[in-house]
C-alpha positions as CSV (number, residue, x, y, z in Angstrom):
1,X,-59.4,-15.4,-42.3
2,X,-62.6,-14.0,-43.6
3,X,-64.9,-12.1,-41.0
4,X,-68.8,-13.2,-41.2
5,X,-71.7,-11.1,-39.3
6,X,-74.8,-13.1,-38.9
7,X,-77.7,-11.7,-39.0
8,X,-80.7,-13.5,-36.8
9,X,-84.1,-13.4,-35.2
10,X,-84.9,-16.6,-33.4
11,X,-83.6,-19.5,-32.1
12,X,-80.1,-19.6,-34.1
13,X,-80.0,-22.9,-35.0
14,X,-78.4,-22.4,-38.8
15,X,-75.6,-19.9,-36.6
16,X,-75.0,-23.1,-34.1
17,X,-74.1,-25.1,-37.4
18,X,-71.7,-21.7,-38.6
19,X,-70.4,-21.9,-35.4
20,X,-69.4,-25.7,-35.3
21,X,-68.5,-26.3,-39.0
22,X,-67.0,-23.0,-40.1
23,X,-66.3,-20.5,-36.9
24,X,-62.5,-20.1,-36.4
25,X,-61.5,-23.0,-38.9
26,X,-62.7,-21.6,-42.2
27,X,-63.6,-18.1,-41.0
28,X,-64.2,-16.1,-38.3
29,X,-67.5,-15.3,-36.7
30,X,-66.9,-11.3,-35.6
31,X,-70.3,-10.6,-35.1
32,X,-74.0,-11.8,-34.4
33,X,-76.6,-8.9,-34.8
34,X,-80.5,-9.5,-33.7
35,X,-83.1,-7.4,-34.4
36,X,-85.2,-9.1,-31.7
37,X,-84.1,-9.2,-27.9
38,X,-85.5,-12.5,-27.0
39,X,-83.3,-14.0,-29.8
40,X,-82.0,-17.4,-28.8
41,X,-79.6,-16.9,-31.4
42,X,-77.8,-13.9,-29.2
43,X,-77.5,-16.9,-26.3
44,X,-75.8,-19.1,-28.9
45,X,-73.2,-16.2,-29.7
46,X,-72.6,-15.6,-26.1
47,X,-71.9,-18.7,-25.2
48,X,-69.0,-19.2,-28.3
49,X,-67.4,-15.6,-27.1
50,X,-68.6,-14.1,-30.0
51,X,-69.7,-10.3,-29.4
52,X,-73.3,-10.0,-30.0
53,X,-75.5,-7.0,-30.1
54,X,-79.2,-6.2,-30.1
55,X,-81.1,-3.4,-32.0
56,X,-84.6,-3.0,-31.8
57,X,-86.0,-3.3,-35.1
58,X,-88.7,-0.4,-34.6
59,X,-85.1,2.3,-33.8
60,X,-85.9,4.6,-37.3
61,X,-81.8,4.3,-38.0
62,X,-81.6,0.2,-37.5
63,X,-80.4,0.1,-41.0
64,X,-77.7,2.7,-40.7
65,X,-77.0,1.0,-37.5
66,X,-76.4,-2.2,-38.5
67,X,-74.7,-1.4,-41.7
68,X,-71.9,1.1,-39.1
69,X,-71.0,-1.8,-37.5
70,X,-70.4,-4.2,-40.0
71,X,-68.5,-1.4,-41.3
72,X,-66.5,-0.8,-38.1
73,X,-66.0,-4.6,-37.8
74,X,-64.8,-5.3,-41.1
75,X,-66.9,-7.5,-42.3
76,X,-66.4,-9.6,-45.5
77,X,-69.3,-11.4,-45.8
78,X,-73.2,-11.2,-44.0
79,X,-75.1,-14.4,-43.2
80,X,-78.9,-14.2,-42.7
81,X,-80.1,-16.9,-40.3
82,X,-83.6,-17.1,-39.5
83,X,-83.5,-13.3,-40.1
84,X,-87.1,-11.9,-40.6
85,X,-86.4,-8.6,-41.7
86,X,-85.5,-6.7,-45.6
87,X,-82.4,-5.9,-46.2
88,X,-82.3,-2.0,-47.5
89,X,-81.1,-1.6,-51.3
90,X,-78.1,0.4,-49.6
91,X,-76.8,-2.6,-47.9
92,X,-77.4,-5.0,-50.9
93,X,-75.4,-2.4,-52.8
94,X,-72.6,-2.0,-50.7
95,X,-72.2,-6.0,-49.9
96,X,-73.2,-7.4,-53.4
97,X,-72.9,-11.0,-53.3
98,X,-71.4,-10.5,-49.6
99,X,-75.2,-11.1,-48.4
100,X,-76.2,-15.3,-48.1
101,X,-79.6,-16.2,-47.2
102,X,-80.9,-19.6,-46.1
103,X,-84.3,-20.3,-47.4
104,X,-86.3,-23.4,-46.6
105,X,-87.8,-24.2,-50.2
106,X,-85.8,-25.0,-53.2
107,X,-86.2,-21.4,-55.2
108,X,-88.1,-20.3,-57.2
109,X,-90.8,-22.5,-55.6
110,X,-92.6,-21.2,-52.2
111,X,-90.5,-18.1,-52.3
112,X,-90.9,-14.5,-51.9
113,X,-93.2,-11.8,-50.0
114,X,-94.9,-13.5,-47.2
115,X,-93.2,-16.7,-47.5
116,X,-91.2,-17.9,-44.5
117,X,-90.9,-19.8,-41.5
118,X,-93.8,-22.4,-41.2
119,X,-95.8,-20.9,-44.2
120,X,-93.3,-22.3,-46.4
121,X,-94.0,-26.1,-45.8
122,X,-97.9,-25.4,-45.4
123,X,-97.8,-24.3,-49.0
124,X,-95.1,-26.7,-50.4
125,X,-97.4,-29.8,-48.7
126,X,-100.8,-27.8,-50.2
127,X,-99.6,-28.1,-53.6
128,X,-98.4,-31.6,-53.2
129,X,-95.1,-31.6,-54.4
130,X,-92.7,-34.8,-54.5
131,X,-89.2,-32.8,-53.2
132,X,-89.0,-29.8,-51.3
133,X,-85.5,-28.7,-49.5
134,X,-83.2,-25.5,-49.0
135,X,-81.4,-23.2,-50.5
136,X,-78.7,-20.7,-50.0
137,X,-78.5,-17.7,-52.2
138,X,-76.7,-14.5,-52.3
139,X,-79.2,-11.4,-51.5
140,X,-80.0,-8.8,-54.5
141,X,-82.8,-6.4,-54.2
142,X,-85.9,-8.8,-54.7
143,X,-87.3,-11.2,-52.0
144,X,-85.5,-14.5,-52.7
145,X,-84.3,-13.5,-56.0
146,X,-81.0,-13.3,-55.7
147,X,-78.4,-16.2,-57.4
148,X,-78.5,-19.6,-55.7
149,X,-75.3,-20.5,-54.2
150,X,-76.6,-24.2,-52.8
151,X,-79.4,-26.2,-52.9
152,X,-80.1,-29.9,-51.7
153,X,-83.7,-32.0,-52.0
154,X,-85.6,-33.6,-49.1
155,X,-88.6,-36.1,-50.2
156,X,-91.9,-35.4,-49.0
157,X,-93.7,-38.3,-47.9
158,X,-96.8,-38.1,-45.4
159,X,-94.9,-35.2,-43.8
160,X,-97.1,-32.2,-42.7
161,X,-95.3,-28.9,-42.3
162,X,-94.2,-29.4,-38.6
163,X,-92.2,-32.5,-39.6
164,X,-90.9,-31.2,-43.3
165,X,-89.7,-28.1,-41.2
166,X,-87.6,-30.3,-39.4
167,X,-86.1,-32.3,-42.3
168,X,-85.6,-28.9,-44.4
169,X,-83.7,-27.7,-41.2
170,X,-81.4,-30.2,-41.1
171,X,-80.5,-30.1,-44.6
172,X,-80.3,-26.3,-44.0
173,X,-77.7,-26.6,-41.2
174,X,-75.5,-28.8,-44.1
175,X,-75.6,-26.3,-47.0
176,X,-75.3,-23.3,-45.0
177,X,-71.8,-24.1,-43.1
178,X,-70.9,-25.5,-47.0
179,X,-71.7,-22.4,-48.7
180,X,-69.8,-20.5,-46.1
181,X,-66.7,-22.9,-46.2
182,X,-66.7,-21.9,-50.3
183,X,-67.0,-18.4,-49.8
184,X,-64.4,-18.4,-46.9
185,X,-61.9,-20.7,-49.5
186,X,-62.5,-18.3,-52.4
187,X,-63.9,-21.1,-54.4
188,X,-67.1,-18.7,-55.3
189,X,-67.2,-17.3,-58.6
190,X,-70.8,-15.1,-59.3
191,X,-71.2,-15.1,-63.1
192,X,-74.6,-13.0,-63.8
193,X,-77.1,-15.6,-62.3
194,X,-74.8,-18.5,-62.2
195,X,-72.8,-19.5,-59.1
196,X,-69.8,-21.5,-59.6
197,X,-67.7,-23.6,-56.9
198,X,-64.3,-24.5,-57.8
């Protein structure tokens, strides 16, 4: 069984869905890592029995840090949740496409430097687009730039940002458990820029 770290910030609502579609039937969940203490997420792990640790995010050797105990945990494949820090170029190198992201836009639109959380919608509703949604992509060393893995639509219909937050999540917590079941399976192939799924 694969081993998955998940990396998280906040509440830990996309590692709730890992740990009730894909935690000890597809994979294992060995780890839960949160750069912030008041992470909800690190309640979520506790509560599975899944070992959970805190680093401050201002410690100078966080990176080195996290990247020793994935290494002493063995694991196969890092999720980022709701994880609002940059992964170093040394970690990208040493897990390449071994990193998934969640990100609530459909990339390349509303992506990149400065766009997360809430800011995200505001923008996608400000330009007035049709479809908006999430996708899951392997990490590379750009913001967002990395192969897509999964993506899936929501309309956007009267919605402002509060409410298409809410629809984008819940599509999130579906591709993100998926993406993971793949990867878990084996069924991910990374050609170049294309993902395929057996």
């Amino acid at each position: 069984m694969k081993r998955i770290a998940v990396l998280v910030s906040g509440g830990g609502s996309n590692l709730q869905s890992l740990i009730d579609k894909v935690h000890n039937t597809y994979g294992e969940i060995a780890l839960v890592i949160s750069n912030k203490k008041s992470a909800f997420g690190l309640v979520r792990a506790q509560k599975a029995g899944i070992e959970s640790v805190y680093i401050s995010g201002k410690d100078p050797d966080y990176d080195k840090m996290v990247m020793d105990l994935l290494e002493a945990k063995s694991i196969d494949l890092v999720v980022l949740a709701g994880y609002l820090k940059i992964v170093p170029q040394e970690m990208v190198k040493k897990f390449r496409n071994r990193i998934m992201n969640v990100h609530p836009s459909l990339i390349p639109s509303f992506c990149g430097d400065g766009c997360y959380g809430l800011k995200v919608h505001e923008k996608a509703i400000e330009y007035g687009v049709k479809v908006s949604g999430a996708t899951v992509h392997f990490v590379d060393e750009g913001t967002d730039t990395g192969p897509v893995v999964m993506q899936k639509c929501v309309s956007v219909d009267g919605d402002d940002p509060k409410s298409l937050q809410m629809k984008v999540l819940e599509v999130e917590h579906e591709i993100l458990p998926a993406a993971v079941k793949e990867y878990c399976l084996g069924n991910i192939r990374v050609e170049g820029r294309k993902v395929r799924i057996k």
